[in-house]
Structures are given as C-alpha cells and as structure tokens.
N, C-alpha and C positions, 0 to 999 in steps of 0.2 A: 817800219819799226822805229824804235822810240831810241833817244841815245842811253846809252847804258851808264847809271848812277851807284855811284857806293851811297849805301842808308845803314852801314854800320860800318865804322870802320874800327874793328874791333882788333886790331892786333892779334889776331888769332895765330897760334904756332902753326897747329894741321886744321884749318876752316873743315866742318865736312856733315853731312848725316841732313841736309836739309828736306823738311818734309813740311807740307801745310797741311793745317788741324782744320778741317770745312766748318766743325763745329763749332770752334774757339774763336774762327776766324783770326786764327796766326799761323805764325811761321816758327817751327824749331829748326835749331842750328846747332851744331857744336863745335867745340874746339876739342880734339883727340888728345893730344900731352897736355895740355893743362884741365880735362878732363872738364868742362864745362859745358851746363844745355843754356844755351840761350833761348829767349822767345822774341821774337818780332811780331807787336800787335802794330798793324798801320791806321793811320789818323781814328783814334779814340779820341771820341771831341774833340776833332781836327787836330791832336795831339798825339804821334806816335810814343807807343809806350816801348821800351826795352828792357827787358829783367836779363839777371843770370843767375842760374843757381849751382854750388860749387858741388863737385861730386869726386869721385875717385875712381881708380882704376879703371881710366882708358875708356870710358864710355866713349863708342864711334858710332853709333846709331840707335833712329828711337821711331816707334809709329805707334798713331793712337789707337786706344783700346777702348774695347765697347762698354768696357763697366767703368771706366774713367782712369785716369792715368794714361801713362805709354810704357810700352815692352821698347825695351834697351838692350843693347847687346852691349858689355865690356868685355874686359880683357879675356876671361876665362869665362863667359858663356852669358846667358841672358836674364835680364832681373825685368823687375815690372817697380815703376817710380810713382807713387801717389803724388800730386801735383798737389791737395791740399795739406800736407804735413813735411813733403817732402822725404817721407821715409822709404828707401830703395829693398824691396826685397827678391831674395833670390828665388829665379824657377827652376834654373836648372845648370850644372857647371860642365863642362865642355873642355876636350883637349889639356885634359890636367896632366899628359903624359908626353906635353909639348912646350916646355917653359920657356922657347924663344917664340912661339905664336900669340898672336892676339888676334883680336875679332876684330875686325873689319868696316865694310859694307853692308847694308842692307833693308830689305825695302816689304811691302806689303803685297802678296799678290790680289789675284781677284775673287778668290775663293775661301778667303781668310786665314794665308797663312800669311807666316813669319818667316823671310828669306832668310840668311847671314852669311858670312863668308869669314875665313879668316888668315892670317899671313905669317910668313916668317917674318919678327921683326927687321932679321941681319939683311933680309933682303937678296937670300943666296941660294935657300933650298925651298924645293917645290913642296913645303908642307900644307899651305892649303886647301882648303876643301870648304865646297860650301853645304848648307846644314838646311832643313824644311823644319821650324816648330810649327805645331796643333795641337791646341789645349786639349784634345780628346785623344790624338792620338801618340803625343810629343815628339820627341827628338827624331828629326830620318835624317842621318848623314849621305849627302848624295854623291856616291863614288861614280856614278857615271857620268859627270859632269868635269872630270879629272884634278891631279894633283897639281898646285898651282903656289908658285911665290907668295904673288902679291895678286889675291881675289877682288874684284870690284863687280857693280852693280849687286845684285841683280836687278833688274827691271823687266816691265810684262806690258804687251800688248793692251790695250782696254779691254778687247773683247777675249781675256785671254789664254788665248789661241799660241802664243809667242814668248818664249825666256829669252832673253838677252843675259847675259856674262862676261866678264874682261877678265881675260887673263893677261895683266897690266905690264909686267917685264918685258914679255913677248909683243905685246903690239897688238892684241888677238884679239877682236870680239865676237863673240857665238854668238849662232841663234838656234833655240832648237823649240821644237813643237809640243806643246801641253796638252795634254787629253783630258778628256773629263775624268775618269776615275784617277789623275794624279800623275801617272805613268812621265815620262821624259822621254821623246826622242832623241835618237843621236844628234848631238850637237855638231854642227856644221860652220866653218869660218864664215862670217859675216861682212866682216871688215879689218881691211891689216893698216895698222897705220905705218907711216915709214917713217927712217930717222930724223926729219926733219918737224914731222910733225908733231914733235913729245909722244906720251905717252896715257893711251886711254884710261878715265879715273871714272868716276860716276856719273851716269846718264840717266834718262828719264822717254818717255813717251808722248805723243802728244792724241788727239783724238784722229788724226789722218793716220796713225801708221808711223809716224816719222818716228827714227830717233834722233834727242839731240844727247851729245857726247864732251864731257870734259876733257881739254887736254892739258896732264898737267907737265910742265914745261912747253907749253904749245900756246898762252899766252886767246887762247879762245874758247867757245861751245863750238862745234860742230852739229848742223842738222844733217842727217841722211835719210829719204826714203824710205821707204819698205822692203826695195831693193837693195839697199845697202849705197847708193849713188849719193854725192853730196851737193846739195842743195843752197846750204847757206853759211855763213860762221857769223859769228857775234866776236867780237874784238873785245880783248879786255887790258887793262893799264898794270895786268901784273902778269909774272911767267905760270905761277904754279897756281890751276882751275882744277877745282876738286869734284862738286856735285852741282847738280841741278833740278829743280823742280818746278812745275808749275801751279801757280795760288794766287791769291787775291780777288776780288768779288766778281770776276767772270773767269776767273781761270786764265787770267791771259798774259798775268805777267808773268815771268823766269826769273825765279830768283837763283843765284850763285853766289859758291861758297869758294873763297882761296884761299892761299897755304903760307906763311912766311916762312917757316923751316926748309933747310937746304937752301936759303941764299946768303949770298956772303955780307958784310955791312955797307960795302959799296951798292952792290944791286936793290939792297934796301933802302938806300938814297935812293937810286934812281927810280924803285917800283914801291912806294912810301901806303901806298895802299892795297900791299899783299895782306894776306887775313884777315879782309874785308868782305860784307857782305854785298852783293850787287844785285840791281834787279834793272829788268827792260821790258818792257811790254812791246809784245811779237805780234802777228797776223793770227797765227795758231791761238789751239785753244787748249788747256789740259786738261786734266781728271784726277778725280781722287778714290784712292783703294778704298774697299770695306774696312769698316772699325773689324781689328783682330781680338778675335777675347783674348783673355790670359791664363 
C-alpha cells in the first residue's frame, strides 16, 4: 500500500458524500454546512481539474443517475441536480414533521436504489431512520432497520447479498441480509467499536467482501472481513474521517473525506489538513453501483 496523500485540501467544515462517477471518470465530494458538491477529475491532460459548485440546504450526498445528472439527498429529502445548467429539482420531501433532522448518508445499492438516512442535528434523540427511493415505486421508509441519532452508511455487498448500517452514537454497525424481491433481514451487530476507537462514520465495500470503515475521531479507515475481524487501517494526519470510496481507472485507489468541524483552533494547528480530500491506493479492488434513474 501506497502512502496516503491530501489531493485537495479543501478546508472542508463536514468533508462527506464521496462517490466515483465510472462514467465521468471523477470523483464527487462534498462539504455538508457549506453545502458544496465538488468534482475531482484526476490528471486530465496530465492536469488535474477541480471544480465546485455552490448549492443550498445541507446537500450530504449524491449518486449518478442513468439519464445524467445525480440524485442528492439535502436537508428535507431528495432532489436530482442537472450537471449541465446546474438546476436542482425536487423529487420528493421528507420528514417535514422533524425540523431538527436532516439527511444524512447515503449510497447506491445494487438493484438501483437510492439508500438515505437521516439525523438529529442536536445529536440527542434517536430520530432517524433510514429511507429506500425507486423511481417506480418511491419513498419506503425502513422501520425495521431502527430509530437512530446519527445514521451512517448504508453500503451493500457487490453481490448484493449484504446491508451494512451505523448507528454512529452507539458505536454499532449492522449487517443484515438482502433478498431479491427487496425484503430485509433482521439486522444483526456486526461490529462494536470501543471508546477508544472514535466513532463509525461512512464506509464502503471492496470486491473480497471486506469492509473498510471511517472513524471519525479515530484518526483512520479501518478494513474488516466478512466476518467482521480487522485486517488493516490506513492512518491519517487528521482526527475526524468521514467516508470512503473506491475509484480511479482500476478501482484501486481509496479516496477519503475529513471533517474540520468540532476542532478547536489549537487542533487545527496541529491537524492543518482536516477537510481535506485523501486518496491511497490499496491491494484491494473496488466497484461501482448501477446508474439509479430518477
């Protein structure tokens, strides 16, 4: 494994939402309070290019869409963002009966939906819950996956077979079993992190089964198995590690997202490239979700 490099070091408040576009060949990112989608295109005639484009209301994640564009989830539910005009329209609004939550996490499965999750912002009460979009069939709120602070993931096996979940206050991550017609297993504890090791944020899959896992306050990625056993970490030069993903033209690097919010101005001396983007190329290999229509 390769040493781990900042290739943006964007001052980001909440870094979070990364995901590679196979088509675009890039990388989106965002920043959650200052509500920005970044793109990371690497060496475009030997020139890496970086945009940003300014948006509103708490955009925390984004996956591409098969008619172009990407579905976004903000603060109150999910929009879909034309990429050439930039025009954000809504599909559909969400938890409007919850005005200290916002949306969250969220990721693509392998059957083309649209995962989400969403949070108390105060960070006190178990409001929420994570959500299933399908253009055909829309909104499924999924109460059996339980009520929860601060939602993270979700993320899905390749073949899959497997949800993963964090319910991030608690330290918890699930795993539970996908069927084909949609269905959910009971979800089962996966992995408990302990106080030392912060706290689970957003993770990713790779093509063996593994998970790797952010911890933020924990200063790493974490890989584990299939079994849930841990295998390796990747070390990073700041405390608070948000998401991760795998992209670039064999799928092998790891890109990562960090946070400067919740550090004081001393720790920001000291960790000068918190809300930076990082990437490392691993042994592993990763994969990328179906385009979701909208």
């Amino acid at each position: 494994m390769n040493k781990v490099a900042c290739i943006w070091d964007a001052k980001a408040l909440l870094g979070e939402g990364v995901v590679w576009h196979q088509e675009q060949n890039c990388l989106y990112w965002l920043d959650i309070f200052n509500s920005q989608l970044h793109c990371y295109k690497p060496n475009v005639n030997t020139v890496e290019q970086k945009t940003t484009l300014q948006l509103s209301d708490n955009i925390s994640s984004v996956i591409p869409c098969s008619d172009g564009g990407l579905l976004a989830s903000f603060r109150d539910g999910i929009s879909h963002i034309n990429l050439e005009n930039n025009e954000v329209t809504s599909i559909c609004s969400l938890e409007a009966e919850l005005p200290n939550n916002r949306f969250n996490d969220g990721c693509a499965d392998t059957r083309g939906n649209y995962w989400l999750g969403s949070m108390d912002e105060q960070q006190t009460n178990n409001t929420g819950r994570f959500y299933r979009y399908n253009s055909q069939t829309g909104v499924e709120k999924l109460s059996q996956l339980g009520e929860i602070c601060i939602t993270n993931g979700p993320t899905f096996s390749q073949d899959g077979k497997w949800l993963y979940f964090t319910d991030t206050m608690e330290g918890k991550i699930f795993q539970a079993e996908l069927f084909v017609n949609g269905d959910i297993a009971e979800p089962q504890l996966h992995i408990q992190f302990d106080e030392q090791d912060g706290y689970p944020d957003g993770m990713c899959c790779d093509t063996q089964g593994n998970l790797w896992v952010c911890h933020w306050g924990g200063s790493r990625v974490s890989c584990f198995n299939p079994q849930g056993q841990l295998i390796s970490e990747i070390k990073l030069p700041v405390p608070h590690v948000t998401k991760c993903c795998f992209g670039g033209a064999d799928l092998s690097t790891l890109f990562i997202t960090t946070a400067a919010t919740g550090l004081t101005e001393e720790e920001l001396e000291q960790f000068p490239l918190s809300g930076g983007l990082f990437a490392v190329d691993v042994e592993q290999q990763g994969f990328v979700y179906p385009l979701v229509n909208k």
